[in-house]
ZASE-584343 format. One line per field, with one value per residue: residue in three letters; y, x, z of N, C-alpha, C in turn; residue number from 1. Coordinates in steps of 0.1 Angstrom, whole numbers, plus 5000, padded with zeros to 4 digits. Layout:
BEGIN
r: c(ALA; ...)
n.y: c(Y; ...)
n.x: c(X; ...)
n.z: c(Z; ...)
ca.y: c(Y; ...)
ca.x: c(X; ...)
ca.z: c(Z; ...)
c.y: c(Y; ...)
c.x: c(X; ...)
c.z: c(Z; ...)
k: c(NUM; ...)
***
This chain:
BEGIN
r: c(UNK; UNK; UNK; UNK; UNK; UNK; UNK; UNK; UNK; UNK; UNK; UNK; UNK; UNK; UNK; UNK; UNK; UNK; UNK; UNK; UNK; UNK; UNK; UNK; UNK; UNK; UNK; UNK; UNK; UNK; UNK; UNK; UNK; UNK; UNK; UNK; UNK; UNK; UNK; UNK; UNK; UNK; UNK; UNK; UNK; UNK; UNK; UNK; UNK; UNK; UNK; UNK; UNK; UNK; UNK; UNK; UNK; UNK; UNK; UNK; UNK; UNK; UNK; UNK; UNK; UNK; UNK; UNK; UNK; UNK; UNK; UNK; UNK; UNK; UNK; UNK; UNK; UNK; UNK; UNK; UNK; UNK; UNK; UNK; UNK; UNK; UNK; UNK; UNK; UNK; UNK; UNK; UNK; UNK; UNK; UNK; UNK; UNK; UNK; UNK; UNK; UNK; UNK; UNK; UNK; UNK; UNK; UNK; UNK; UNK; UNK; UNK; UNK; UNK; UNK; UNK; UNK; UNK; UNK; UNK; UNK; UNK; UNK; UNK; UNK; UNK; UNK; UNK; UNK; UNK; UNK; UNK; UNK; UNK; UNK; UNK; UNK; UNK; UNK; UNK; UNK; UNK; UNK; UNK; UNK; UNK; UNK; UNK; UNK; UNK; UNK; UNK; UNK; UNK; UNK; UNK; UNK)
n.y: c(8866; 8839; 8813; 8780; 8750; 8721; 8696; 8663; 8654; 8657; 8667; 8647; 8646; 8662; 8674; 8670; 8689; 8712; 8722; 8722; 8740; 8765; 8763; 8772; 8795; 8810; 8811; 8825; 8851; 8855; 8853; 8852; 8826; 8801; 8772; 8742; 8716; 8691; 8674; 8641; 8611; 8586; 8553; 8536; 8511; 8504; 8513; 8509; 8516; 8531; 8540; 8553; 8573; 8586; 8602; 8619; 8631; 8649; 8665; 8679; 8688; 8709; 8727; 8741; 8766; 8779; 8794; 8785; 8769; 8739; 8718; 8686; 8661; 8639; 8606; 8599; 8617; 8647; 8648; 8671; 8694; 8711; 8735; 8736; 8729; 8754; 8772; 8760; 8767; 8798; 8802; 8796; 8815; 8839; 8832; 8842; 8831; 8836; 8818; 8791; 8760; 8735; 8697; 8679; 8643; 8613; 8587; 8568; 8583; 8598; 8599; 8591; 8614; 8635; 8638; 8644; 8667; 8683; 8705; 8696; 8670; 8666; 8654; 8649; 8628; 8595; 8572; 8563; 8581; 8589; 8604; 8628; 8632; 8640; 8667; 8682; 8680; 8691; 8722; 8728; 8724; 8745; 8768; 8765; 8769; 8793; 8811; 8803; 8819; 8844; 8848; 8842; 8830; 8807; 8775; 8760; 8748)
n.x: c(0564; 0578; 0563; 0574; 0571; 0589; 0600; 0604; 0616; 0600; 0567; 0551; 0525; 0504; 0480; 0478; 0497; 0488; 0463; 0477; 0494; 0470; 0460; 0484; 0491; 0465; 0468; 0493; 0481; 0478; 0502; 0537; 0548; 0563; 0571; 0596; 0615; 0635; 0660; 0648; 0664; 0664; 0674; 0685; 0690; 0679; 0679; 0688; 0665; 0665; 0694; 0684; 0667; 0685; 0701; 0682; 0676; 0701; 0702; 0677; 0683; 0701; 0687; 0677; 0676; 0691; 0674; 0649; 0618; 0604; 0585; 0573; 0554; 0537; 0523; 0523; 0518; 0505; 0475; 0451; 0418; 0406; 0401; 0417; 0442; 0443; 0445; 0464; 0491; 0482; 0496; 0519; 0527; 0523; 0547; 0569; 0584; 0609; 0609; 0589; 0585; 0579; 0581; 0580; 0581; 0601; 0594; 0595; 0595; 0608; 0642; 0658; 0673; 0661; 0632; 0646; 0654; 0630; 0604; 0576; 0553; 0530; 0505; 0485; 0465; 0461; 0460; 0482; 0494; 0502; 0530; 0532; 0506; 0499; 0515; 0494; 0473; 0482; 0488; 0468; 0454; 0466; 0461; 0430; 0433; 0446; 0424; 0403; 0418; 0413; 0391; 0371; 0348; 0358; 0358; 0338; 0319)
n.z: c(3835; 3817; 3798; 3785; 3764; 3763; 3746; 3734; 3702; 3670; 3659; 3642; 3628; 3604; 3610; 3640; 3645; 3637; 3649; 3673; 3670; 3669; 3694; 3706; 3692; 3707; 3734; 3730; 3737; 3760; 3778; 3774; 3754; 3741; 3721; 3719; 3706; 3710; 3693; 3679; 3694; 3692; 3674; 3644; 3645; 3670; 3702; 3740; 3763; 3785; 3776; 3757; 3773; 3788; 3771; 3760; 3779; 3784; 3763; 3773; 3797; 3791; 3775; 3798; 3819; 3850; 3869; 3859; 3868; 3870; 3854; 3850; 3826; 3833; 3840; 3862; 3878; 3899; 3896; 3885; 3887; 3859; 3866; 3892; 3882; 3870; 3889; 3905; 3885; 3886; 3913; 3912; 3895; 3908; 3925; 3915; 3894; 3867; 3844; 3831; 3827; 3810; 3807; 3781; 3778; 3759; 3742; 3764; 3784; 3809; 3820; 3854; 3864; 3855; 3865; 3893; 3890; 3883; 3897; 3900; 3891; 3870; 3864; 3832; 3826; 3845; 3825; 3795; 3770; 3734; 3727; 3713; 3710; 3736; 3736; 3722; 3742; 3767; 3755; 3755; 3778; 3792; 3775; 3782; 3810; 3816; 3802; 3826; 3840; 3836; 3829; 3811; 3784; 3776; 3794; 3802; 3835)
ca.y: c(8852; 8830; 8798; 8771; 8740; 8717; 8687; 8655; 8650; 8664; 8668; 8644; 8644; 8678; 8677; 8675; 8701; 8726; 8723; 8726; 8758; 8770; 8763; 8776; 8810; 8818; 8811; 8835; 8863; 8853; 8848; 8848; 8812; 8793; 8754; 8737; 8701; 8688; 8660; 8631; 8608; 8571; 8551; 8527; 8497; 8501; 8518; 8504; 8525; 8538; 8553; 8569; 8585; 8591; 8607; 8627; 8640; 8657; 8675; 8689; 8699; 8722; 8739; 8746; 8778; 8774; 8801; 8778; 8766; 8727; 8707; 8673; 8658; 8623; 8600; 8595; 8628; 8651; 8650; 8685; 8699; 8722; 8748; 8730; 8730; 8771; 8774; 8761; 8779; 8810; 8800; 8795; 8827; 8843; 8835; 8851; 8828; 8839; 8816; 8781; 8751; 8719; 8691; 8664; 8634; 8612; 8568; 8558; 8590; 8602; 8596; 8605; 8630; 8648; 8636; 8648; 8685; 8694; 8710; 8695; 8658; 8670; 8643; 8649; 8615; 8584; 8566; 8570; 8586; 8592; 8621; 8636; 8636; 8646; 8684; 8689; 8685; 8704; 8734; 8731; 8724; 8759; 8777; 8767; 8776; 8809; 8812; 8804; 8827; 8859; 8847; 8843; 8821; 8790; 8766; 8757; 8734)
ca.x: c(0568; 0577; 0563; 0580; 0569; 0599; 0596; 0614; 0612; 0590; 0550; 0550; 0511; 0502; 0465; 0481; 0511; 0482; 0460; 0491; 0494; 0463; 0460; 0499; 0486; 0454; 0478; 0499; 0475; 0476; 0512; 0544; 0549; 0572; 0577; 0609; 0619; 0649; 0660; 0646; 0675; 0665; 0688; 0677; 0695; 0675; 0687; 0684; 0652; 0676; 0700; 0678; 0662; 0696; 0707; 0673; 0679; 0714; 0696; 0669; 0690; 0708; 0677; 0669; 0682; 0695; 0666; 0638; 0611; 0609; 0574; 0574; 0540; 0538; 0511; 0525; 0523; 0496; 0464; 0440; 0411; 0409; 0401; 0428; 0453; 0443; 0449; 0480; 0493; 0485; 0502; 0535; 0532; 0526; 0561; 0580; 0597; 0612; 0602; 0580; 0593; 0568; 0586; 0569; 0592; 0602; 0581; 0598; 0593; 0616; 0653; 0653; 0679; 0650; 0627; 0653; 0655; 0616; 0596; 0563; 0551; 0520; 0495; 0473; 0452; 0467; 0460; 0493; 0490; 0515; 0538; 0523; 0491; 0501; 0517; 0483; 0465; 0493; 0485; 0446; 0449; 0473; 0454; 0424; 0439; 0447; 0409; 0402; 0421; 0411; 0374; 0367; 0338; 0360; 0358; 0326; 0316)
ca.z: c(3834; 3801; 3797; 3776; 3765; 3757; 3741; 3726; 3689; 3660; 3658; 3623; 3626; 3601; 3620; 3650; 3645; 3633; 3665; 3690; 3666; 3669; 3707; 3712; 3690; 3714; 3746; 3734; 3743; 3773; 3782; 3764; 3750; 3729; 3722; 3713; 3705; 3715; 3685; 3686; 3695; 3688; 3669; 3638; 3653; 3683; 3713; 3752; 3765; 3795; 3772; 3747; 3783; 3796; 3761; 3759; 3794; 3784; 3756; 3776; 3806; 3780; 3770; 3809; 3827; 3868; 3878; 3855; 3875; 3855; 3861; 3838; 3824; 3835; 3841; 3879; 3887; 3908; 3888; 3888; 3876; 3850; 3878; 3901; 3877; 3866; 3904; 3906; 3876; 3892; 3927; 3904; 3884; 3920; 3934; 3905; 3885; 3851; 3830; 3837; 3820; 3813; 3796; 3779; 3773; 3749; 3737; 3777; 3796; 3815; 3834; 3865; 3862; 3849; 3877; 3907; 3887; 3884; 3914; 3899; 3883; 3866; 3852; 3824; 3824; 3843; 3810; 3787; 3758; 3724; 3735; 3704; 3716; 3750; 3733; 3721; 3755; 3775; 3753; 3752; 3790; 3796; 3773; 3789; 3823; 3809; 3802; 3837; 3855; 3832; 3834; 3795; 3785; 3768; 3797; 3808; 3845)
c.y: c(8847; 8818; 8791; 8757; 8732; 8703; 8674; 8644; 8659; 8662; 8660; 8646; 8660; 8682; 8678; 8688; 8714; 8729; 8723; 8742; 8765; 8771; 8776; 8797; 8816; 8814; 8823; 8849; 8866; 8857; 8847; 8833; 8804; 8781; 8748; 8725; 8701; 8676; 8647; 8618; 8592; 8565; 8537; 8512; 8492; 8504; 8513; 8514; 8533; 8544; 8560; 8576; 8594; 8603; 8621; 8642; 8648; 8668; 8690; 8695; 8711; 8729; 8745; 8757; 8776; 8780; 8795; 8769; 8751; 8716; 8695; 8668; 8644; 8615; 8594; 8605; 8634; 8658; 8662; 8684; 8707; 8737; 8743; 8735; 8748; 8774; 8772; 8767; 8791; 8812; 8802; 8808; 8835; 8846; 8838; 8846; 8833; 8833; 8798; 8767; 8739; 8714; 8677; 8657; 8623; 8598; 8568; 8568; 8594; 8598; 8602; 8610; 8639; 8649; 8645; 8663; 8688; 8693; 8700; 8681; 8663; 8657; 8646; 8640; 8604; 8572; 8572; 8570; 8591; 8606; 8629; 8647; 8645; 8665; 8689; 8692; 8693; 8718; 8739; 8731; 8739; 8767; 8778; 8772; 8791; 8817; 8814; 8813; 8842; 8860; 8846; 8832; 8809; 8780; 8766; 8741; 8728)
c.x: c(0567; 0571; 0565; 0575; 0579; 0598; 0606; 0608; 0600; 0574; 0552; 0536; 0508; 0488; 0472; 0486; 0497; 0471; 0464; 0488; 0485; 0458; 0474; 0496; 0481; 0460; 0487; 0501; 0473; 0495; 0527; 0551; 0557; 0572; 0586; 0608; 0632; 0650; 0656; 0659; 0675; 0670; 0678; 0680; 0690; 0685; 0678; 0674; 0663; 0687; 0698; 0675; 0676; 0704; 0694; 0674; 0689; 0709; 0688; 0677; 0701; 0700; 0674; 0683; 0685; 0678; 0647; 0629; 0606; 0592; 0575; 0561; 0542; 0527; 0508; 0523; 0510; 0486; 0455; 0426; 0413; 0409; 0411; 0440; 0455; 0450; 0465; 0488; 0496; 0493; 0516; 0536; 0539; 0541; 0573; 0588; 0597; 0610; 0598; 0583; 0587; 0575; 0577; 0583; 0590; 0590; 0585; 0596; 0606; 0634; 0651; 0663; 0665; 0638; 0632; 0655; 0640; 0613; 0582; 0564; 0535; 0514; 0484; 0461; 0470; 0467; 0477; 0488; 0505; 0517; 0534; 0514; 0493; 0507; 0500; 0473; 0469; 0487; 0475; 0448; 0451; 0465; 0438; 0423; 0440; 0432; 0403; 0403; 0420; 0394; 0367; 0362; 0346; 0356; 0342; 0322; 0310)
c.z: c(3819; 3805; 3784; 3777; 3756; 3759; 3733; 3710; 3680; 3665; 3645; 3621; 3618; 3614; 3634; 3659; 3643; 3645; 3672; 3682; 3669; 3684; 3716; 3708; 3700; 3727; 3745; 3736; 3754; 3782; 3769; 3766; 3741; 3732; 3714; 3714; 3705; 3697; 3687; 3686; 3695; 3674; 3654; 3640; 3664; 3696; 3728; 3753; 3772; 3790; 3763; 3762; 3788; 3783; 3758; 3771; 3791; 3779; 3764; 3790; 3804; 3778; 3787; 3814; 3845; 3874; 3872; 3860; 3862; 3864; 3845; 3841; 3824; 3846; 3859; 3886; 3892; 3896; 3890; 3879; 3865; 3858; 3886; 3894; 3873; 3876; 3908; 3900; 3882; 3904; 3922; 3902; 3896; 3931; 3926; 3898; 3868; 3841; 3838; 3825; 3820; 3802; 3794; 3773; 3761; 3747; 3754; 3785; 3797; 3822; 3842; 3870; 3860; 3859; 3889; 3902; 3886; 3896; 3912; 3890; 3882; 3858; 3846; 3823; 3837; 3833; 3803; 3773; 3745; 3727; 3723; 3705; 3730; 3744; 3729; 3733; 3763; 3767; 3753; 3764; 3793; 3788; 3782; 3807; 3828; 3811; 3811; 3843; 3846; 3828; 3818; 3795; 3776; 3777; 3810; 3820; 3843)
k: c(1; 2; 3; 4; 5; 6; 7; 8; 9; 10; 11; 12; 13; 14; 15; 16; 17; 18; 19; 20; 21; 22; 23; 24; 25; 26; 27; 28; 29; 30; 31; 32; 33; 34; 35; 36; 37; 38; 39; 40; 41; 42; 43; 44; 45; 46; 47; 48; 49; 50; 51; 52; 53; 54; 55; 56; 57; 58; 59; 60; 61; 62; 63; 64; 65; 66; 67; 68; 69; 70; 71; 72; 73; 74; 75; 76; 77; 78; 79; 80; 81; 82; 83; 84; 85; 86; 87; 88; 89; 90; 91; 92; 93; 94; 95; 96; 97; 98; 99; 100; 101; 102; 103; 104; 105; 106; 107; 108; 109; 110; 111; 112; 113; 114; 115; 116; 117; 118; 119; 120; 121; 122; 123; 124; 125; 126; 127; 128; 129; 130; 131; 132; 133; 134; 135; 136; 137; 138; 139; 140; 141; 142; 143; 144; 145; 146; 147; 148; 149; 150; 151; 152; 153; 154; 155; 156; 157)
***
Protein backbone atom coordinates (compact mmCIF):
# COMPACT_ATOMS: atom_id res chain seq x y z
CA UNK A 1 0.00 0.00 0.00
CA UNK A 2 0.92 3.84 -0.75
CA UNK A 3 0.06 6.39 1.45
CA UNK A 4 -0.52 10.05 0.30
CA UNK A 5 -0.97 12.98 2.04
CA UNK A 6 -2.67 15.60 -0.12
CA UNK A 7 -3.01 18.86 0.72
CA UNK A 8 -4.27 22.50 -0.28
CA UNK A 9 -1.64 25.15 -0.68
CA UNK A 10 2.07 25.60 0.39
CA UNK A 11 3.84 24.90 3.86
CA UNK A 12 5.22 28.94 3.93
CA UNK A 13 6.39 28.25 7.58
CA UNK A 14 10.44 27.06 6.84
CA UNK A 15 10.25 25.53 10.71
CA UNK A 16 7.34 24.02 9.86
CA UNK A 17 8.04 22.65 6.23
CA UNK A 18 11.33 21.13 7.91
CA UNK A 19 9.56 19.14 10.68
CA UNK A 20 6.71 17.70 8.20
CA UNK A 21 10.20 16.72 6.44
CA UNK A 22 11.77 15.23 8.98
CA UNK A 23 8.56 13.37 10.21
CA UNK A 24 7.53 12.60 6.27
CA UNK A 25 11.52 11.09 6.03
CA UNK A 26 11.23 8.61 9.18
CA UNK A 27 7.56 7.45 7.85
CA UNK A 28 9.11 6.61 4.93
CA UNK A 29 10.77 3.67 6.45
CA UNK A 30 7.90 2.53 7.35
CA UNK A 31 5.72 2.82 4.27
CA UNK A 32 5.92 4.39 0.96
CA UNK A 33 4.80 8.11 1.32
CA UNK A 34 4.52 11.09 -0.64
CA UNK A 35 2.77 14.65 0.06
CA UNK A 36 1.36 16.90 -2.57
CA UNK A 37 -0.29 20.31 -2.57
CA UNK A 38 -2.84 21.09 -4.74
CA UNK A 39 -2.45 25.25 -5.53
CA UNK A 40 -3.72 27.28 -3.28
CA UNK A 41 -6.64 28.84 -5.10
CA UNK A 42 -7.80 32.04 -3.13
CA UNK A 43 -8.23 35.05 -4.96
CA UNK A 44 -6.83 38.63 -3.85
CA UNK A 45 -10.26 40.35 -4.29
CA UNK A 46 -11.56 37.90 -1.98
CA UNK A 47 -13.38 34.88 -2.96
CA UNK A 48 -16.97 33.48 -1.42
CA UNK A 49 -15.66 30.64 1.13
CA UNK A 50 -18.04 28.12 -0.86
CA UNK A 51 -16.35 28.69 -4.10
CA UNK A 52 -12.85 28.69 -3.01
CA UNK A 53 -14.12 25.05 -1.32
CA UNK A 54 -15.95 24.18 -4.40
CA UNK A 55 -12.79 25.24 -6.66
CA UNK A 56 -10.40 23.35 -4.12
CA UNK A 57 -12.56 20.24 -4.43
CA UNK A 58 -12.06 20.05 -8.36
CA UNK A 59 -8.40 20.17 -7.84
CA UNK A 60 -8.14 17.50 -5.32
CA UNK A 61 -10.67 15.11 -7.03
CA UNK A 62 -8.05 15.18 -9.91
CA UNK A 63 -5.18 14.08 -7.83
CA UNK A 64 -7.52 11.01 -6.50
CA UNK A 65 -7.64 7.59 -8.33
CA UNK A 66 -11.34 5.53 -8.58
CA UNK A 67 -9.62 2.45 -6.49
CA UNK A 68 -8.15 5.31 -3.69
CA UNK A 69 -9.37 4.67 -0.35
CA UNK A 70 -9.97 8.93 0.61
CA UNK A 71 -10.25 9.65 4.58
CA UNK A 72 -10.35 13.75 5.18
CA UNK A 73 -8.88 15.29 8.58
CA UNK A 74 -11.61 17.26 10.02
CA UNK A 75 -12.35 18.38 13.42
CA UNK A 76 -16.01 16.58 13.07
CA UNK A 77 -14.68 13.53 12.32
CA UNK A 78 -14.11 10.11 14.61
CA UNK A 79 -11.47 10.99 17.12
CA UNK A 80 -8.69 8.01 18.28
CA UNK A 81 -6.02 7.31 20.33
CA UNK A 82 -2.77 7.06 19.18
CA UNK A 83 -3.14 3.26 19.66
CA UNK A 84 -6.84 3.54 18.20
CA UNK A 85 -5.84 5.34 15.41
CA UNK A 86 -2.44 2.68 14.85
CA UNK A 87 -5.40 0.16 14.99
CA UNK A 88 -7.41 1.50 12.58
CA UNK A 89 -4.54 2.06 10.19
CA UNK A 90 -3.76 -1.34 10.29
CA UNK A 91 -7.53 -2.57 9.73
CA UNK A 92 -7.25 -0.35 6.37
CA UNK A 93 -3.93 -1.65 5.22
CA UNK A 94 -5.56 -5.19 6.05
CA UNK A 95 -8.25 -4.97 3.24
CA UNK A 96 -5.92 -4.17 0.49
CA UNK A 97 -6.22 -0.97 -0.84
CA UNK A 98 -3.59 0.53 -3.30
CA UNK A 99 -2.91 3.47 -2.02
CA UNK A 100 -4.60 5.49 1.23
CA UNK A 101 -5.39 9.05 0.60
CA UNK A 102 -5.73 11.65 3.77
CA UNK A 103 -6.62 15.10 2.67
CA UNK A 104 -6.19 18.04 4.72
CA UNK A 105 -8.19 20.98 3.47
CA UNK A 106 -7.95 24.31 2.68
CA UNK A 107 -8.68 28.18 5.75
CA UNK A 108 -12.87 26.75 5.36
CA UNK A 109 -12.40 22.95 5.23
CA UNK A 110 -13.98 21.15 3.04
CA UNK A 111 -17.06 20.96 0.19
CA UNK A 112 -18.92 18.35 0.58
CA UNK A 113 -18.21 16.86 -2.69
CA UNK A 114 -15.23 15.88 -0.80
CA UNK A 115 -17.20 14.85 2.32
CA UNK A 116 -19.76 12.34 0.14
CA UNK A 117 -16.32 10.74 -1.67
CA UNK A 118 -14.17 9.75 1.60
CA UNK A 119 -14.83 6.38 3.58
CA UNK A 120 -13.38 8.06 6.80
CA UNK A 121 -13.75 11.77 8.70
CA UNK A 122 -10.69 11.51 10.85
CA UNK A 123 -10.27 14.14 13.72
CA UNK A 124 -7.02 15.14 15.02
CA UNK A 125 -8.15 17.48 18.06
CA UNK A 126 -11.82 18.94 18.02
CA UNK A 127 -10.06 22.34 18.53
CA UNK A 128 -9.25 23.86 14.92
CA UNK A 129 -6.03 24.36 14.12
CA UNK A 130 -4.04 26.24 10.89
CA UNK A 131 -4.11 23.67 8.09
CA UNK A 132 -0.38 24.24 8.33
CA UNK A 133 -0.16 23.12 11.53
CA UNK A 134 -2.57 20.32 11.01
CA UNK A 135 0.20 18.66 7.97
CA UNK A 136 2.61 18.50 10.75
CA UNK A 137 0.46 16.58 13.20
CA UNK A 138 -1.02 14.23 10.42
CA UNK A 139 2.60 13.16 9.81
CA UNK A 140 3.89 12.94 13.44
CA UNK A 141 0.54 11.15 14.14
CA UNK A 142 1.11 8.40 10.97
CA UNK A 143 4.52 8.14 11.71
CA UNK A 144 3.82 7.59 15.14
CA UNK A 145 1.21 4.97 14.15
CA UNK A 146 3.78 3.32 12.15
CA UNK A 147 5.89 3.08 15.40
CA UNK A 148 3.04 1.44 17.03
CA UNK A 149 2.27 -1.22 14.88
CA UNK A 150 6.03 -2.39 14.37
CA UNK A 151 6.57 -2.03 18.22
CA UNK A 152 9.61 0.57 18.17
CA UNK A 153 10.10 2.52 21.32
CA UNK A 154 8.90 6.31 19.90
CA UNK A 155 5.52 6.26 21.45
CA UNK A 156 5.33 5.90 24.92
CA UNK A 157 1.60 5.27 27.30
Amino acid sequence: MKLLLLTVGPTDDPALRAQIETYATRLGRYIPFEMESIPDVRSRGGLDPAVQKAREAEQLQRRLQPQDVVWILDEKGKEFTSRGFAQHLQKSMNAGPKRLVLLIGGAYGFDPAIGRLAQQAVSLSRMTFNHQVVRLMAVEQLYRAFSILRGDPYHND
